[in-house]
C-alpha positions in Angstrom: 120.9 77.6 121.3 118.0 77.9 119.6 117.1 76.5 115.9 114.3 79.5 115.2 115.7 81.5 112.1 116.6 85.5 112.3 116.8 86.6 109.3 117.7 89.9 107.6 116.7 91.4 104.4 119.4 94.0 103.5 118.5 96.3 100.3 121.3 98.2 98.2 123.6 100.2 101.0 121.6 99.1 103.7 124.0 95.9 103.9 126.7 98.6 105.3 124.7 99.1 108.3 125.2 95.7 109.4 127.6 95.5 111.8 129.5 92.7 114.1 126.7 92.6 116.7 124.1 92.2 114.0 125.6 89.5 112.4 126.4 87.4 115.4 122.2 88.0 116.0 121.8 86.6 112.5 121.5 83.6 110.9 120.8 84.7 107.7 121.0 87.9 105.3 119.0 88.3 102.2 121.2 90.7 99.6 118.2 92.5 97.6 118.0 92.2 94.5 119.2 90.7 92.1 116.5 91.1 88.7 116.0 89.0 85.3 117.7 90.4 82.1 116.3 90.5 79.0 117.3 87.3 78.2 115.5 85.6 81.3 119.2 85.5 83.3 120.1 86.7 86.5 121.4 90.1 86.9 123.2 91.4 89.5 124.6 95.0 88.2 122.4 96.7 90.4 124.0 95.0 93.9 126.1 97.2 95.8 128.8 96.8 99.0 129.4 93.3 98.5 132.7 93.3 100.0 130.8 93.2 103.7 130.2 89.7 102.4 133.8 88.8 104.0 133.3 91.1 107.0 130.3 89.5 108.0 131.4 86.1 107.5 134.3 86.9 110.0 131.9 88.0 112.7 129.8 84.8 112.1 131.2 81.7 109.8 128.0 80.0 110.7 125.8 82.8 108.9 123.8 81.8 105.6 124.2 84.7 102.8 121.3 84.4 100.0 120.6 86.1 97.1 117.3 87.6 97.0 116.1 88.1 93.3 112.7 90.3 92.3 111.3 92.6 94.5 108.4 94.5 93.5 107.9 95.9 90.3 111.1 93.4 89.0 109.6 91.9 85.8 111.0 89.5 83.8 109.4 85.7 85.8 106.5 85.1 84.0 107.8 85.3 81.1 111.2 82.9 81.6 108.9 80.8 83.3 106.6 79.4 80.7 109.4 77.1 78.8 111.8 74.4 80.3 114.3 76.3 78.3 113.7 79.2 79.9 113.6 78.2 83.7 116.7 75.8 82.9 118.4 79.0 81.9 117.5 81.3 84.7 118.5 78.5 87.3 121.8 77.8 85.9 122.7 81.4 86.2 121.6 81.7 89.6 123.5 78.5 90.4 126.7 80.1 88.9 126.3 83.5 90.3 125.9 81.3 93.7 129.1 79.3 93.1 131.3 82.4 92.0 130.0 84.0 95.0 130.4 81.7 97.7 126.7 82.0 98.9 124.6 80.0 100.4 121.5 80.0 98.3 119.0 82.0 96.1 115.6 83.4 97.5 112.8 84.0 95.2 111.2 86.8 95.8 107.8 87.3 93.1 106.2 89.7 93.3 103.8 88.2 92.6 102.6 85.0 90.2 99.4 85.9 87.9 98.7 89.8 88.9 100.4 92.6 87.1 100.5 94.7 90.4 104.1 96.7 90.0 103.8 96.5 85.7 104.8 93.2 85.4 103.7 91.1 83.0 101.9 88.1 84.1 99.9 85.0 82.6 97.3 82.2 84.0 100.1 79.5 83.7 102.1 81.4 86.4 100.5 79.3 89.4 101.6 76.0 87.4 105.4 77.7 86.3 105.7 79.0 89.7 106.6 75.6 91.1 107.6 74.3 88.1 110.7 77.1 88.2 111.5 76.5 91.9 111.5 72.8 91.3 114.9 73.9 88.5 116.2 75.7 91.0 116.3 73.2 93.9 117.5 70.7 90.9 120.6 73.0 89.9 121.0 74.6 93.6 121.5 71.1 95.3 120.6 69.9 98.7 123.4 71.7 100.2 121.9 75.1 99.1 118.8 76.9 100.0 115.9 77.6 98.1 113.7 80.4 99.4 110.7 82.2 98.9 109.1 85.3 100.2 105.3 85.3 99.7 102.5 87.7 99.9 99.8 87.3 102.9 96.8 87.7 101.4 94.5 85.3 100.1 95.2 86.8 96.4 98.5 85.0 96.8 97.3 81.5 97.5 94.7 81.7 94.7 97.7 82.5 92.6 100.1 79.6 93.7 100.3 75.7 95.0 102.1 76.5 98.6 101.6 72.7 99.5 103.8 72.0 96.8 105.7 75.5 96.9 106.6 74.4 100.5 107.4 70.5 99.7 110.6 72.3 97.4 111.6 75.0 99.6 113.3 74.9 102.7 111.3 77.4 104.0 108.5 80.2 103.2 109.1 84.0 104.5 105.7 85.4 104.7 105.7 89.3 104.1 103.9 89.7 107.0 103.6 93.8 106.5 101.8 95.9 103.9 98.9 94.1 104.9 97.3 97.3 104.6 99.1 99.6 101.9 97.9 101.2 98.9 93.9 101.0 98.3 93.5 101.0 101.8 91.1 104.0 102.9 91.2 102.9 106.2 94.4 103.4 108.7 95.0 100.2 110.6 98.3 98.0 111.3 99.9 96.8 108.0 102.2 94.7 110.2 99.9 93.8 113.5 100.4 90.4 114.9 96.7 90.2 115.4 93.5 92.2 114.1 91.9 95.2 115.7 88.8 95.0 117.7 86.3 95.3 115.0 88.7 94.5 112.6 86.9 91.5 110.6 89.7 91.6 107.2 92.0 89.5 107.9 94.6 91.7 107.5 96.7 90.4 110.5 100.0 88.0 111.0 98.0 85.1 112.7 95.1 85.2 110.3 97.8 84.9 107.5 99.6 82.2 109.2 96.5 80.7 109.7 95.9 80.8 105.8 99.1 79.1 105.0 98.6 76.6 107.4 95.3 75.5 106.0 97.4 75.7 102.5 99.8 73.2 102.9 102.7 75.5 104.6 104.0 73.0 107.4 104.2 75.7 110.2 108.2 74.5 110.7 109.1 76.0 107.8 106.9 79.7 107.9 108.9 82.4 108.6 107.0 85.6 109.9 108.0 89.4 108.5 108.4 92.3 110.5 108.7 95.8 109.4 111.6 98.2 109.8 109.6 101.2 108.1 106.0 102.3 108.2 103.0 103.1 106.6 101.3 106.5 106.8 97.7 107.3 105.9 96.9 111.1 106.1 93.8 112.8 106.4 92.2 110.2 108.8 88.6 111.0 110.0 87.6 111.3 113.9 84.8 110.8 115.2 82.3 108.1 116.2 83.7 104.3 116.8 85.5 102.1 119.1 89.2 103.8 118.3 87.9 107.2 116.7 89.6 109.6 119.0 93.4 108.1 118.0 92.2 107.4 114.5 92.5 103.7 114.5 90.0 101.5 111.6 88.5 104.9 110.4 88.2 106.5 107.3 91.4 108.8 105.5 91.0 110.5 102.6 94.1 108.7 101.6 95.4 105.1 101.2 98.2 103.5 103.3 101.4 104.9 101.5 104.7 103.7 102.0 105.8 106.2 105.1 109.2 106.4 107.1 111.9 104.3 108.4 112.0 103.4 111.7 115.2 105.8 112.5 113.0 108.5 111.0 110.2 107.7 113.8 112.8 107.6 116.4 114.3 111.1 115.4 111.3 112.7 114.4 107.4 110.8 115.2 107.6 109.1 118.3 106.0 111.2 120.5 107.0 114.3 118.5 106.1 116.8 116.4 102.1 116.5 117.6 102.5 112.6 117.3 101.4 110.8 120.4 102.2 107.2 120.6 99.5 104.2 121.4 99.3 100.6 121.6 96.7 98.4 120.7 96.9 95.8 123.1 94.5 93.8 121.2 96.6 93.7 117.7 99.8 93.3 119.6 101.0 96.8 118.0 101.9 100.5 117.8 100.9 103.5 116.2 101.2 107.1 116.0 98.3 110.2 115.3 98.5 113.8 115.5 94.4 114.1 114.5 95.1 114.0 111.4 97.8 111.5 109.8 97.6 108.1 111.4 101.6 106.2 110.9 101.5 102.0 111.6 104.8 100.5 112.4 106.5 97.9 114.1 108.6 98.8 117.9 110.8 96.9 119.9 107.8 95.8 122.1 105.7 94.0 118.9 108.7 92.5 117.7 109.5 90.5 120.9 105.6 89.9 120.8 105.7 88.3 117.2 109.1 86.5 118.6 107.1 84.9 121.5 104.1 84.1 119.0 106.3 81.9 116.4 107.6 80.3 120.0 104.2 79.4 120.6 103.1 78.5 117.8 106.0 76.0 115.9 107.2 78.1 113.3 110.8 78.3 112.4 111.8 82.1 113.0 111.0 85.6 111.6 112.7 87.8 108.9 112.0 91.7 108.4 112.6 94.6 105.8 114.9 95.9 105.9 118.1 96.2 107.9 119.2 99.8 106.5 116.4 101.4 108.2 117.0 101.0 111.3 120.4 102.9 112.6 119.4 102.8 116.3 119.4 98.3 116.0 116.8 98.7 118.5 114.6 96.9 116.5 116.9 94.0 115.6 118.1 93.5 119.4 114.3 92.9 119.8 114.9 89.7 118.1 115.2 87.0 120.8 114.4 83.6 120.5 
């Protein structure tokens, strides 16, 4: 059997499409989110469905369960951060929720230390308290639990952290290998592609990112890689002139990369439908979807095993994805084969 990690992020109801073939696949779920109160605690009010806890650990006893907390736009980290009270606090209710819970750990999911993307407050002493709160949480957590993170890939997130020592606490790193290109992108390309476009000189690819980590002090036995369940759309996409103007690929839109659809959505309604022809880039390792006008990057069956085989490879320890509840075909999770 093989030690690579599969592991699922499952958001609100989305833990109720899990079923018992998914959670024999599975080694891990991550139950998004728990958020930060006012008074720098957990809180878990929002969590929904938790009774599939049981059912889940009947169709696999080996399977870890983890609290994610944050998310984007969840504020409340920089701010609990900056005082030993303050982290102490936070850890000791995460530790408690953990224990009442019977769970297997807590994933830190910050989005993100030092920028106020989302409306969160942030502070120049977030790279330091950063570690300095995962180092409380491993403390009060113990050996026996995990301590996760999932991180931005981008450069903007290692200038805002210290992943050598990030990764020396952790017991692993989930890199959110998608939304590489998102919002304040004007140009439609693969926000999840294992590798860049031809003519694609960004960066904005899984490898490059891995690559980044690396360098950074990530051992590669302990990166996960993130695949995406839903897309990204970008309409009004220019044709014309260019290596990959015909099928819209690297050129201009007169939008940015939006959040777009789930992936049963594309299966029901995009693939190859509705004036949507489906293409490959065989040099990115990944799909995509124009009708001349509105370009839609995603991940398939096909760039998932890809990104499987890659993290084979390459030494790293497995590969997580957002988010289980949209996909209702499991095509996409069957993918996963290590």
């Amino acid at each position: 059997m093989s030690d690579k990690y599969k592991i699922a992020y499952a958001y609100l109801d989305g833990i109720r499409n899990i079923n018992e073939s998914d959670a024999k696949r599975l080694t891990h779920i991550n139950i998004a989110f728990g958020l930060i109160d006012g008074n720098g605690k957990l809180s878990t009010d929002g969590l929904r469905h938790l009774e599939m806890i049981e059912h889940i650990r009947e169709w696999n006893p080996a399977i870890k369960i983890v609290l994610s907390v944050g998310g984007w736009g969840a504020d409340g980290f920089s701010q609990l951060s900056r005082t030993e009270a303050g982290r102490k606090a936070f850890a000791q209710s995460c530790a408690e929720y953990v224990e009442k819970q019977s769970l297997d750990g807590i994933d830190i999911d910050w989005e993100y230390p030092c920028i106020d993307w989302g409306g969160i407050a942030c502070d120049p002493s977030d790279k330091e308290n950063y570690t300095l709160l995962l180092q409380e949480l491993k403390r009060v957590l113990g050996k026996d639990k995990i301590l996760s993170v999932a991180v931005g890939a981008g450069e903007y997130f290692l200038a805002a952290t210290d992943m050598a020592a990030v990764a020396e606490v952790c017991d692993y790193v989930q890199l959110m290998t998608y939304d590489m290109r998102a919002e304040g992108c004007y140009v439609a390309g693969h926000h999840t592609g294992l590798y860049a476009s031809e003519g694609d000189n960004e960066g904005r690819s899984t490898h490059d990112n891995v690559q980044r980590f690396i360098k950074a002090g990530v051992p590669r036995e302990k990166l996960i890689i993130g695949a995406a369940f839903y897309s990204r759309i970008w309409r009004g996409v220019e044709t014309g002139e260019g290596i990959h103007a015909c099928h819209g690929l690297m050129m201009p839109s007169k939008g940015e990369g939006v959040y777009g659809f789930s992936y049963t959505q594309l299966v029901n309604e995009f693939i190859d439908k509705n004036g949507f022809i489906r293409y490959r880039d065989d040099t990115a390792k990944a799909p995509y979807l124009f009708n001349g006008t509105d370009f839609i990057s995603y991940d398939d069956t096909e760039s998932i095993a890809q990104k499987c085989r890659y993290i084979m490879e390459n030494g790293l320890k497995g590969i997580m994805y957002w988010e289980h509840g949209c996909d209702v075909t499991h095509e996409l999770i069957n993918s996963i084969e290590f």
